[in-house]
C-alpha positions as CSV (number, residue, x, y, z in Angstrom):
1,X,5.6,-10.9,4.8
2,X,4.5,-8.0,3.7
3,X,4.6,-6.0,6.6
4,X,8.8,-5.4,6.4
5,X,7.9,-3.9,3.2
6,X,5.5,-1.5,4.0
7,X,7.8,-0.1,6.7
8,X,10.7,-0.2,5.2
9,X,8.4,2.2,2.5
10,X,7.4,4.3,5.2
11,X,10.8,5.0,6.4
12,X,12.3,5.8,2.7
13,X,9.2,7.8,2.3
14,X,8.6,9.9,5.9
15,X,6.8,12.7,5.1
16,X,6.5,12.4,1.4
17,X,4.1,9.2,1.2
18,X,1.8,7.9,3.8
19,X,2.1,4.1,4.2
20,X,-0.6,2.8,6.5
21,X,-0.9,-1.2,7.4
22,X,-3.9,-2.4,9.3
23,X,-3.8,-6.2,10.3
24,X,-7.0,-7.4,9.5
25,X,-6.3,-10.7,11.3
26,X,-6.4,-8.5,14.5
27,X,-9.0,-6.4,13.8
28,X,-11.1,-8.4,10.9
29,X,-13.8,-5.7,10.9
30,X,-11.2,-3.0,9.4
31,X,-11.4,-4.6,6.2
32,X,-15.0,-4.2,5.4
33,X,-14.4,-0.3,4.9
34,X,-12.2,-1.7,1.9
35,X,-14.1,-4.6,0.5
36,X,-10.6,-6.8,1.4
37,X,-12.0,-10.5,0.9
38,X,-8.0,-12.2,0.7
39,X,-4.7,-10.8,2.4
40,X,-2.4,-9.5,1.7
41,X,-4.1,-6.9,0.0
42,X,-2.3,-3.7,-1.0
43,X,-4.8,-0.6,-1.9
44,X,-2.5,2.3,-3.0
45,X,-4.2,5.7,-2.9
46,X,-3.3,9.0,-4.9
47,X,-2.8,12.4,-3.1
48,X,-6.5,13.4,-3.4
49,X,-7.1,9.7,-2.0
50,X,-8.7,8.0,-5.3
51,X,-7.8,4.4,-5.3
52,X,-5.4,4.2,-7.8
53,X,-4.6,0.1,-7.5
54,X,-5.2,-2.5,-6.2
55,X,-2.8,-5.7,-5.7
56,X,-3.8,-9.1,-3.7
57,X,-1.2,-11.2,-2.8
58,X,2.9,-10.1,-2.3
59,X,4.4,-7.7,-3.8
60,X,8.2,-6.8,-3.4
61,X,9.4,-3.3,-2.7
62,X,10.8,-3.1,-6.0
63,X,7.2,-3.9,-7.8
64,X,5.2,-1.6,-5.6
65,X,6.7,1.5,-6.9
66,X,7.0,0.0,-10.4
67,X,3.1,-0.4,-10.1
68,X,2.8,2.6,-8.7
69,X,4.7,4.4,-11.2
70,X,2.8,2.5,-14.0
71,X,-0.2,3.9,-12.7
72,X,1.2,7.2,-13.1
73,X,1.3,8.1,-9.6
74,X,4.2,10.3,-9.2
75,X,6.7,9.1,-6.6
76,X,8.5,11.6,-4.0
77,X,11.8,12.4,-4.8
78,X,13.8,10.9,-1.5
């Protein structure tokens, strides 16, 4: 479910946000890097790459960037 989402970010987004999505259910082993113990999980990263949130389970479009914006990440103008 989640997946639509994250490219429909990426596309908004090209070249001002990086939106990466790794299928764990493919490749389980990817998810150790990350400690992801339940998916969906959603990791969202700042410019310098600090972790900035954290979110496990779905998340609409429209309450990613309102968490992201909470955590005072500044979004790309489009």
């Amino acid at each position: 479910m989640m997946e639509p989402i994250l490219e429909s970010l990426r596309e908004e987004y090209q070249g001002r946000m990086d939106v990466v999505f790794i299928d764990v259910g493919k490749d389980p082993k990817a998810a150790e890097p990350y400690a992801i113990q339940s998916i969906p999980t959603q990791i969202y990263y700042d410019a310098a790459g600090t972790e900035r949130w954290r979110h496990v389970g779905y998340l609409s479009q429209e309450d990613i960037l309102a968490g992201l914006l909470a955590e005072g990440v500044t979004l790309p103008e489009k």
